[in-house]
Backbone bond lengths (Angstrom), bond angles and torsions (degrees), N, CA, C in turn:
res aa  C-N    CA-C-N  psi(-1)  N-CA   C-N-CA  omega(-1)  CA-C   N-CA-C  phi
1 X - - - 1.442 - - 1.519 107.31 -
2 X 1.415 122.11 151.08 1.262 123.20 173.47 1.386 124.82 -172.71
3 X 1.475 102.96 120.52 1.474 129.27 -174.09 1.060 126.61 -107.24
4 X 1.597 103.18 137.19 1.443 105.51 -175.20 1.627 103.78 -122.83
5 X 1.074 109.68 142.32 1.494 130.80 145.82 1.426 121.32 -127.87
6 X 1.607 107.77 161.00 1.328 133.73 163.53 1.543 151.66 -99.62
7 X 0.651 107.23 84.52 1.571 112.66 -172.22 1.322 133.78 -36.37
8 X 1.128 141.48 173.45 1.261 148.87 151.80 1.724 128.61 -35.45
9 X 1.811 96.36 -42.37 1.293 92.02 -171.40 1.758 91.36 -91.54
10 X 0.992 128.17 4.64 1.376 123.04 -175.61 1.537 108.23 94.87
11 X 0.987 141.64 -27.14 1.566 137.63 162.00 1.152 112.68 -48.28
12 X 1.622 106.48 129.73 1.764 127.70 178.41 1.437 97.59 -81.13
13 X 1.834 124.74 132.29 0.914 125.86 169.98 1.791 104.80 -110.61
14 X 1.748 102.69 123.24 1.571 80.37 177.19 2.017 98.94 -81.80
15 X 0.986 90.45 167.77 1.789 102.07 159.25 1.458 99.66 -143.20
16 X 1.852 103.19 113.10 1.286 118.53 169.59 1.555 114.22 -104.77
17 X 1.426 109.25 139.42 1.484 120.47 155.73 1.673 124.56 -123.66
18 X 1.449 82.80 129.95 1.590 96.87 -166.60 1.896 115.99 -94.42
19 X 1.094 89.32 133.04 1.851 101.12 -178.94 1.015 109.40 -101.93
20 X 1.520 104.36 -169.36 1.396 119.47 144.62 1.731 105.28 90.21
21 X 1.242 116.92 -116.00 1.511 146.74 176.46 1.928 97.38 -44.44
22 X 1.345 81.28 -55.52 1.678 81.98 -173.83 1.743 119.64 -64.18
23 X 0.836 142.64 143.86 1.660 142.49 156.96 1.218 115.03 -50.60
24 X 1.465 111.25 -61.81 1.837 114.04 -161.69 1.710 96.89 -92.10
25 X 0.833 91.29 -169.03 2.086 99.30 174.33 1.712 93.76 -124.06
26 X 1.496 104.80 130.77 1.294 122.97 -168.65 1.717 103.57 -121.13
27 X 1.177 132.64 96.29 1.120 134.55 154.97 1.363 139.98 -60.99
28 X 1.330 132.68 129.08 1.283 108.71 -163.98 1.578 96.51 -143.96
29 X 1.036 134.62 143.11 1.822 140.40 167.34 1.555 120.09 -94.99
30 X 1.057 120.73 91.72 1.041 127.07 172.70 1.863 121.06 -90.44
31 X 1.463 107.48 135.85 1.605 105.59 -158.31 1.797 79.73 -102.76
32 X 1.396 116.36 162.68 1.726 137.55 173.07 1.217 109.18 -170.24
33 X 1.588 114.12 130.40 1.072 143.29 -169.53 2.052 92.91 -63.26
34 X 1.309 132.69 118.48 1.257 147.80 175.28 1.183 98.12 -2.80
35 X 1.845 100.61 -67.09 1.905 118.14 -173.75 1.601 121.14 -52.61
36 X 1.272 101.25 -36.97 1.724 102.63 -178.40 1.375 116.19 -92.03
37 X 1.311 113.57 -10.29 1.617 103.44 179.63 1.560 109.03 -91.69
38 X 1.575 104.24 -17.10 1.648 121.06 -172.01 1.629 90.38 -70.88
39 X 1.546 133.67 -60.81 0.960 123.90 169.78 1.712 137.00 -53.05
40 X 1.275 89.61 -31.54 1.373 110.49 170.39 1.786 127.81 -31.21
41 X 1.854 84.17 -58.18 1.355 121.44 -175.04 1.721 108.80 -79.54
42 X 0.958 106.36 -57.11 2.429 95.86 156.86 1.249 114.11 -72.69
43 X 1.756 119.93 4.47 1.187 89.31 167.63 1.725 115.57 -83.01
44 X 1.547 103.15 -35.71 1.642 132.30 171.84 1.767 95.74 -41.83
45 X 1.003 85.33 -75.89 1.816 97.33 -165.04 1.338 110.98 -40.81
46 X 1.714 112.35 -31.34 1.700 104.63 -173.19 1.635 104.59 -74.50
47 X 1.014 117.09 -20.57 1.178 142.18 -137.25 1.562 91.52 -98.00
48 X 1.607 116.85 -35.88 1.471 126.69 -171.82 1.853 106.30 58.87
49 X 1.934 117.62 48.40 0.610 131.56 -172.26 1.711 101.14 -128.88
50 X 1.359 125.08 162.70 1.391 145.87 160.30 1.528 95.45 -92.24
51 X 1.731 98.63 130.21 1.860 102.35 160.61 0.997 122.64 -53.20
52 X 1.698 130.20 -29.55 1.103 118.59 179.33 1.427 128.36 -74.49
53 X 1.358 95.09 -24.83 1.746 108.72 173.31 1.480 107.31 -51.72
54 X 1.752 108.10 -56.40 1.455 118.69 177.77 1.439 122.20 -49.07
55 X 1.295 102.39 -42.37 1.615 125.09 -175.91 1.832 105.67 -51.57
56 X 1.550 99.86 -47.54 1.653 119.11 171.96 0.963 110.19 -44.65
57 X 1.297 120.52 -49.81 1.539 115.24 -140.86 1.913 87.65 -106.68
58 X 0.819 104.05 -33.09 1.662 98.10 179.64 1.566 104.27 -71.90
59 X 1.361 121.61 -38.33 1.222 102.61 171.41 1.778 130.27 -89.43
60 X 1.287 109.94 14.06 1.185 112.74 173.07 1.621 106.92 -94.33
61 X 1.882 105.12 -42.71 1.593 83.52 167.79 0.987 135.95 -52.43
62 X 1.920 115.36 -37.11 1.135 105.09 -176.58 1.654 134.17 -65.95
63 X 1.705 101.10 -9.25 1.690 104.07 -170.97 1.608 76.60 -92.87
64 X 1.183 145.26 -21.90 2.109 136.44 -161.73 1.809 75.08 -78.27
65 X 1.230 126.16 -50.94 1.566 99.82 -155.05 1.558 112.53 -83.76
66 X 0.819 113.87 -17.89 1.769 120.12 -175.61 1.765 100.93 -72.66
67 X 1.358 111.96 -21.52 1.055 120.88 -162.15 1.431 103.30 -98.08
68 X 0.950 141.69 -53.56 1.617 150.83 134.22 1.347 97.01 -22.04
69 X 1.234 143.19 -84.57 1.692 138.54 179.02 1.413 98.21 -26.49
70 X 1.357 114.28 -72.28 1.813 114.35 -164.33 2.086 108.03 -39.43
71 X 1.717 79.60 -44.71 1.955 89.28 -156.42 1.475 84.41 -61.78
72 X 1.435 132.75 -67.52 1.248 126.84 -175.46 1.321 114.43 -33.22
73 X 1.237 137.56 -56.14 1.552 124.11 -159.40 1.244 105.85 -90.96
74 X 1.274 121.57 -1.37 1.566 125.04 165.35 1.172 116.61 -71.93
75 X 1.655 97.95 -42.64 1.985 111.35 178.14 1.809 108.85 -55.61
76 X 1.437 100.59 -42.48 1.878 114.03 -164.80 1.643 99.04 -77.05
77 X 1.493 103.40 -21.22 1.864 98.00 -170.94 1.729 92.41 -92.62
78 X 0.926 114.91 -24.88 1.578 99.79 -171.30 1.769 110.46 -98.04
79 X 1.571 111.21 -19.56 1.340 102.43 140.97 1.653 144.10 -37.96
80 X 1.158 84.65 -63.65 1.524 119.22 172.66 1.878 98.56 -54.14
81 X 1.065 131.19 -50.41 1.287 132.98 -172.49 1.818 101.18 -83.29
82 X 0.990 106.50 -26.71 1.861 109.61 170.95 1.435 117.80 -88.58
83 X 1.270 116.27 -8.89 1.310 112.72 -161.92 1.549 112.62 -70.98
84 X 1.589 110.62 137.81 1.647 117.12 -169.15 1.300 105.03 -72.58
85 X 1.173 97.45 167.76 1.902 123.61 -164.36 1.467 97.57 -82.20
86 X 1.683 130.30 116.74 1.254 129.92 178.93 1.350 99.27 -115.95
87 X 1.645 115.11 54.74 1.227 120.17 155.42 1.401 118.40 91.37
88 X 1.273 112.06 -1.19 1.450 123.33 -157.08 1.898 109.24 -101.22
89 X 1.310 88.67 -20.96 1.923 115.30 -165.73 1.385 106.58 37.61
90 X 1.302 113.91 49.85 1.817 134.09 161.06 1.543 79.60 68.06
91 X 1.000 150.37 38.94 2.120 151.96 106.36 1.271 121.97 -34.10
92 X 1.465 136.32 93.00 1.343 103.88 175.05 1.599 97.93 -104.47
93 X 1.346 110.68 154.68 1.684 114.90 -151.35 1.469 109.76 -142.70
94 X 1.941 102.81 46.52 1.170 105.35 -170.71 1.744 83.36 -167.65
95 X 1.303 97.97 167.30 1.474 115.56 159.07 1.480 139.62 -136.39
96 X 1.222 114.40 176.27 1.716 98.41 -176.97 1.207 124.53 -49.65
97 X 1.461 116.04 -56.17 1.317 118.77 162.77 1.206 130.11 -25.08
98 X 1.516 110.85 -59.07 1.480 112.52 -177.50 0.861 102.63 -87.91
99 X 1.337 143.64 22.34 1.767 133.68 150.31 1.234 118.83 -87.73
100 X 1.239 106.24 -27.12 1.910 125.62 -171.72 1.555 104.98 -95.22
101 X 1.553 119.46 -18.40 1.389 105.58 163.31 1.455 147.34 -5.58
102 X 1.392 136.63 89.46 1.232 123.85 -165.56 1.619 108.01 -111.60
């Protein structure tokens, strides 16, 4: 279900309630600038979608990708903490300079 009203200062407040998947009923208020929720709403509709459906799915990618970021830099930091001895025995036996030598 999803209702809108308008306020005083002119900001569209949605108030969403979520079904379905969920057990309890979860309400939530979301504030949008007049212009973006107006688009918002043909964007849903072209779509033959509910905002909240959209709302779902945009916010699940965003917790799937943060989450993929985390696992990744965990993978590169614990690489980085495994990485084999190329002779150096964690020595480095040089400097910028003498790498940049021209």
């Amino acid at each position: 279900m999803l209702l809108l009203s308008r306020r005083a200062s002119q900001e569209w407040h949605i108030f969403t309630c979520y079904t379905g998947f969920v057990k309890e009923q979860i309400n939530v208020t979301l504030s949008l600038p007049g212009s973006l929720l107006r688009r918002f709403r043909v964007f849903a509709a072209s779509r033959n979608q509910s905002m909240s459906s959209l709302m779902t799915v945009a916010v699940r990618q965003m917790i799937e990708q943060d989450t993929q970021t985390r696992a990744a830099k965990q993978r590169f930091l614990e690489r980085i903490r495994n990485a084999p001895d190329r002779g150096t025995r964690g020595v480095i036996g040089w400097t910028r300079d003498q790498l940049h030598e021209r």
